[in-house]
C-alpha positions as CSV (number, residue, x, y, z in Angstrom):
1,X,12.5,-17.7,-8.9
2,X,10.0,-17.5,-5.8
3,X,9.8,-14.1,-4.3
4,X,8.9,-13.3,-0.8
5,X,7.6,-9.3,-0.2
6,X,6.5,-7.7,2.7
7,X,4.0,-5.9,1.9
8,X,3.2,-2.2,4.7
9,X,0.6,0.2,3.7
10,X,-1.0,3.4,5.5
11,X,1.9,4.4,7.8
12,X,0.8,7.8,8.0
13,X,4.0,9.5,9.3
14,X,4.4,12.9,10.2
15,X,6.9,14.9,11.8
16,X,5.6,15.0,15.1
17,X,5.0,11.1,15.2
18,X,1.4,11.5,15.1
19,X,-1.6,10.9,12.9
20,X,-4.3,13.5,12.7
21,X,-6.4,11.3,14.9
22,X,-3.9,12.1,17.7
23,X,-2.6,7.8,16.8
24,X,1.2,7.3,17.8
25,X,2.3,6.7,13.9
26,X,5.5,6.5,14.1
27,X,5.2,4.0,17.1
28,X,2.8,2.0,15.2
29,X,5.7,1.4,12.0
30,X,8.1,1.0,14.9
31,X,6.1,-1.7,16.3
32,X,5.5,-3.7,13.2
33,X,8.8,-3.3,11.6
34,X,10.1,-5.0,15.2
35,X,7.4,-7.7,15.3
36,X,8.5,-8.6,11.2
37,X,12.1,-9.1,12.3
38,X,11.9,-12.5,12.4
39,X,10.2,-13.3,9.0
40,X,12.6,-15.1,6.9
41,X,14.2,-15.2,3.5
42,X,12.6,-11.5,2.4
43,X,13.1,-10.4,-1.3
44,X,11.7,-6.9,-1.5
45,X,9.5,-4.4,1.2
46,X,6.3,-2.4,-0.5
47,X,4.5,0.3,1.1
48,X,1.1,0.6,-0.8
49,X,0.5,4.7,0.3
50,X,-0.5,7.2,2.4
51,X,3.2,7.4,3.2
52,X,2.6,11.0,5.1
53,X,-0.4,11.4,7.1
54,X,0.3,15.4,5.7
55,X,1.2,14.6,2.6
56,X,4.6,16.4,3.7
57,X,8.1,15.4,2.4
58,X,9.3,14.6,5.8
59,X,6.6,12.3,6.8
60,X,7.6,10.5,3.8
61,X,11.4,10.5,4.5
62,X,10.8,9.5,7.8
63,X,9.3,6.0,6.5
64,X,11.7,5.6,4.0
65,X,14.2,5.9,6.6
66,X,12.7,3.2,9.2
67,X,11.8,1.1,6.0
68,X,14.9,1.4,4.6
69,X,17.0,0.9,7.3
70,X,14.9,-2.6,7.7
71,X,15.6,-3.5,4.2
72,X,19.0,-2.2,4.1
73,X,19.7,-4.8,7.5
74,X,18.8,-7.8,4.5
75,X,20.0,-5.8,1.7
76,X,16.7,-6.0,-0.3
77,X,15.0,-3.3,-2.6
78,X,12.5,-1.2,-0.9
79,X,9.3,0.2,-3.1
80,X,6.6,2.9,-2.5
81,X,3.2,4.2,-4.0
82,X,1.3,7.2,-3.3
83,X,-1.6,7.6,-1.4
84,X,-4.7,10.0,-1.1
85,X,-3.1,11.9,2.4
86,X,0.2,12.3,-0.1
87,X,1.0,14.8,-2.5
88,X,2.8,14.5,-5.6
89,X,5.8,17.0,-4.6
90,X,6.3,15.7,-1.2
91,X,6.7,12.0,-2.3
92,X,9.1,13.2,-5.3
93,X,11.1,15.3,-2.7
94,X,11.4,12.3,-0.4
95,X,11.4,9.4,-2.2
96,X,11.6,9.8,-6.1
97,X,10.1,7.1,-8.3
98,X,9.4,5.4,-5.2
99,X,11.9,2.6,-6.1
100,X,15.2,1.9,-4.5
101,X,17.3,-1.0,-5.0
102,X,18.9,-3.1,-2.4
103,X,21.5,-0.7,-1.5
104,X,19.3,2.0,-1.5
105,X,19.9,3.7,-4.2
106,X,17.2,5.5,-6.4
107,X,16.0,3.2,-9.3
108,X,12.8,3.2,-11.4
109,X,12.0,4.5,-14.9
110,X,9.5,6.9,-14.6
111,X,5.9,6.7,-15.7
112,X,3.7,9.5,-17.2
113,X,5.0,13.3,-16.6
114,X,3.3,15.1,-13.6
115,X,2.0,11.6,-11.7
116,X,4.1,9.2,-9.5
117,X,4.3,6.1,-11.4
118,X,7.1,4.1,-11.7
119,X,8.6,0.5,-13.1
120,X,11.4,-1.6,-11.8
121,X,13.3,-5.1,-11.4
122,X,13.8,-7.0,-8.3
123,X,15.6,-10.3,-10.0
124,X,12.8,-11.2,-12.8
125,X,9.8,-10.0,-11.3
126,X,8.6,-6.8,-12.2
127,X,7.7,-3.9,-10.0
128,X,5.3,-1.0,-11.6
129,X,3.8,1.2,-8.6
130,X,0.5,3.4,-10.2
131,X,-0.7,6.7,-8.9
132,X,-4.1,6.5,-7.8
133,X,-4.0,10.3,-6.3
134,X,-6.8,12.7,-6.8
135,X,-5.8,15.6,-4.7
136,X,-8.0,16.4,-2.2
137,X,-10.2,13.4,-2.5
138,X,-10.2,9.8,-0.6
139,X,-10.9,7.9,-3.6
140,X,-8.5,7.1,-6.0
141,X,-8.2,6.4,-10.4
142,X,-5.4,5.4,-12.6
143,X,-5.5,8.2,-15.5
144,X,-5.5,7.4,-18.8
145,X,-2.1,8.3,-19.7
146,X,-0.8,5.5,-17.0
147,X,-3.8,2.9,-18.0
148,X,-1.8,3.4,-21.8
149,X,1.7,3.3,-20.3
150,X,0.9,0.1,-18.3
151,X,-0.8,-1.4,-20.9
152,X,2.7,-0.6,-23.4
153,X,4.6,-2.9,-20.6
154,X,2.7,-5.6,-20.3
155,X,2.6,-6.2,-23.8
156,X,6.1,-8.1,-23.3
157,X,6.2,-10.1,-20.6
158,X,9.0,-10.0,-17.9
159,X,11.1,-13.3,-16.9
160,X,9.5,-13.7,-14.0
161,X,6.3,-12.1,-14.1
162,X,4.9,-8.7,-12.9
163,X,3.2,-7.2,-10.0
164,X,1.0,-3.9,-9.4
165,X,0.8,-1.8,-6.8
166,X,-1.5,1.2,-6.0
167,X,-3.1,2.6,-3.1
168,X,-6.8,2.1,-3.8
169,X,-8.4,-1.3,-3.9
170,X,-10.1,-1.9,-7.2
171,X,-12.6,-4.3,-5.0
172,X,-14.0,-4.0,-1.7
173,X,-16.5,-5.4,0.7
174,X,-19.4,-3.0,0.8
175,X,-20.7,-0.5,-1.4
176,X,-19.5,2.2,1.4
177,X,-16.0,1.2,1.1
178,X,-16.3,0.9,-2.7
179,X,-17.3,4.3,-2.8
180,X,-13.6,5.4,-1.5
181,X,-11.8,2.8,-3.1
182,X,-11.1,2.8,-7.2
183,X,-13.6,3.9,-9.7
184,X,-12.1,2.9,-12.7
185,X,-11.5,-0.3,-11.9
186,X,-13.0,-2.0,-15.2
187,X,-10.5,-0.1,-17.3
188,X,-7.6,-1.3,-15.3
189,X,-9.3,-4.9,-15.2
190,X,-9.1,-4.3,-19.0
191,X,-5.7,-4.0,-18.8
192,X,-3.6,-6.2,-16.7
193,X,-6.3,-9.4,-18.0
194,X,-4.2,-12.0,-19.6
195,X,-0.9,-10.1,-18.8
196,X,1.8,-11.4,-16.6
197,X,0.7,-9.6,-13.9
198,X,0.8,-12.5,-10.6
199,X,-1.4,-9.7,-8.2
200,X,-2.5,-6.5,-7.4
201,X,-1.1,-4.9,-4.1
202,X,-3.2,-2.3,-2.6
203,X,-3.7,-0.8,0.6
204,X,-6.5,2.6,1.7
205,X,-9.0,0.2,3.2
206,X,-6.8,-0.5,7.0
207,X,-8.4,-4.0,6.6
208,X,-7.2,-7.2,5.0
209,X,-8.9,-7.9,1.8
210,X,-9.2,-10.8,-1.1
211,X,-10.5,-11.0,-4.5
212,X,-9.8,-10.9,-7.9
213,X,-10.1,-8.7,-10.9
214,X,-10.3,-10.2,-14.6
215,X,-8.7,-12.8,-13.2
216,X,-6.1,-11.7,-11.4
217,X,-5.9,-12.1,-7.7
218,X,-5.9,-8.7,-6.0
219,X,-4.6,-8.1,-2.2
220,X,-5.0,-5.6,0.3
221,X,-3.0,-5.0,3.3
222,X,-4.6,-4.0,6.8
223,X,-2.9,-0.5,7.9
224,X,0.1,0.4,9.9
225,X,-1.3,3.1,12.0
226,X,-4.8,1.5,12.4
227,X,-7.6,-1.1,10.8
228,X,-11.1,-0.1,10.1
229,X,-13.7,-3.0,12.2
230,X,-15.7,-4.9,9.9
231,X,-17.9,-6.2,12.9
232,X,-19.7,-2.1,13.4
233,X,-23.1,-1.8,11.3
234,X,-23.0,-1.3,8.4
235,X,-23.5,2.5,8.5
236,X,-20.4,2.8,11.3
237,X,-17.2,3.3,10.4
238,X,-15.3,1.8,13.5
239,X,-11.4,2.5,13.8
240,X,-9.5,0.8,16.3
241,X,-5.9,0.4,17.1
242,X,-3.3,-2.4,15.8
243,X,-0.5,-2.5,13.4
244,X,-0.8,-5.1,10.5
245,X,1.4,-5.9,7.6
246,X,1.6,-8.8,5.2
247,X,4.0,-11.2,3.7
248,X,3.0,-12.0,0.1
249,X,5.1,-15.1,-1.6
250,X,5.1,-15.4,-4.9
251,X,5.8,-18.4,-7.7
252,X,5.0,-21.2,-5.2
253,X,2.4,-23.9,-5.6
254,X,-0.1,-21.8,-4.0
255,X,1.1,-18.6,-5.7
256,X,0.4,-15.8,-4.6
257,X,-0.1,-17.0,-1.4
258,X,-0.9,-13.8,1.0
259,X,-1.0,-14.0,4.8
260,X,-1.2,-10.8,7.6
261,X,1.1,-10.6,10.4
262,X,-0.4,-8.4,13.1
263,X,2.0,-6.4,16.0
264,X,2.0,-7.2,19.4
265,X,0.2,-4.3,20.7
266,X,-1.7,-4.3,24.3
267,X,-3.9,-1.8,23.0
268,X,-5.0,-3.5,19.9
269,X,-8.8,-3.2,19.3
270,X,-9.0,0.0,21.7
271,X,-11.6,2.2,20.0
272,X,-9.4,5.2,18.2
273,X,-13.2,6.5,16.7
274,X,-16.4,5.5,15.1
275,X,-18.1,7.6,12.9
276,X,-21.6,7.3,11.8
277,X,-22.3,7.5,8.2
278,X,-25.9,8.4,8.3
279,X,-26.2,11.2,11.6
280,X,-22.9,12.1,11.0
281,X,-21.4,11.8,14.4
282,X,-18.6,11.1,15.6
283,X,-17.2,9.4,18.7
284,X,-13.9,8.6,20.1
285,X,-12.1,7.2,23.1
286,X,-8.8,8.5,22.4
């Protein structure tokens, strides 16, 4: 059957409501969960990581309370990865496998001991969240003990097909970005091609993002708490503010067909902070 997800990413909760760019986080999910009200016939909310700006367990269970009050108003399943601002312990303190079903309850069978990575069912589509965490650092690989546990599910297909989700993209639009994005993405191109795997879900880059890997079609979402300008230099990271999110319907003609859905903010585009790669220097209006 066709599936309709809402796909978050980058919420970057903590407990006092704000990012450690001084960005109103909790206001931004606010905002975006509000604006999404109105999208129709929903099967299932993902949040591709960075859950807690501090990696702390409360950050986290203060999205999975907004997000799961949201699902919980349509009764659908609600579904979360890590990020690099996570840590392992917080996340499993907060929010388990990261998989709840549409009553909320914990669901998910685990993935490999000591990482975050989980499998479930939303009807007959398949759910398997990786871990992409490497403490400490902004980029992001899927270990080898996940790249073999993935690999030992795909080899049967599910009814309905499977998606992935992880935090960092395993594409990108400029060698900068692919620099903090996935570096093993060949091995997990090797093994999600010719699997039943409809798309990759991925978040990290605050910017909406297309492309494919072995074949597979490969999203990512812009961010909650803010979206990285594509229209600086090339050696200027530019940050501004504005809430995004996506809907991402599957098993249609034009399957998957992904499309953003940006909050009606009066300060989006308002420069948060631009950072230049080469002097390193830093400005900011906020």
């Amino acid at each position: 059957m066709p599936k309709r997800i809402l796909h978050l990413s980058d919420p970057h909760l903590t407990a006092s409501g704000f990012d450690e760019d001084g960005v109103a986080s909790t206001a931004a999910l606010e905002r975006i969960l509000f604006d999404a009200r109105f999208v129709p016939d929903l099967d299932l909310v993902v949040v591709t990581g960075d859950v807690a700006d501090d990696g702390s367990a409360q950050g986290c269970a203060e999205v999975r309370a907004r997000v799961g009050a949201f699902a919980a108003e349509r009764g659908i399943p609600h579904v979360y990865c890590t990020g690099n601002h996570d840590t392992r312990d917080g996340f499993g303190v907060a929010l388990g496998t990261g998989h709840f079903d549409g009553g909320g309850a914990g669901v998910g069978e685990p993935g490999p001991a000591g990482e975050r990575a989980a499998v479930s069912h939303v009807g007959d589509l398949r759910v398997i969240t990786l871990d992409s965490l490497i403490p400490g650092q902004t980029h992001g690989v899927v270990s080898d003990a996940q790249l073999a546990w993935l690999r030992e599910i795909l080899a049967t297909p599910a009814d309905g097909g499977s998606i992935v989700l992880l935090h960092h993209p395993p594409i990108a639009p400029s060698p900068q970005l692919a620099a903090a994005g996935l570096r093993n993405p060949d091995q997990l191109g090797d093994a999600i091609a010719g699997t039943d795997v409809q798309a990759v879900l991925c978040g990290h880059f605050h910017l909406q993002l297309s492309g494919t890997l072995r074949g597979v079609p490969v999203w990512a979402t812009p961010g909650i708490v803010t979206r990285i300008d594509l229209t600086a230099p090339a050696h200027v990271i530019r940050i501004v503010k504005g809430a995004g999110a996506s809907v991402v319907e599957l098993g249609g003609p034009s399957s998957p067909l992904c499309y953003t859905l940006q909050a009606r903010d009066p300060e989006a585009g308002a420069l948060i902070l631009e950072i230049d790669t080469v002097t390193g220097d830093r400005v900011t209006d906020a």
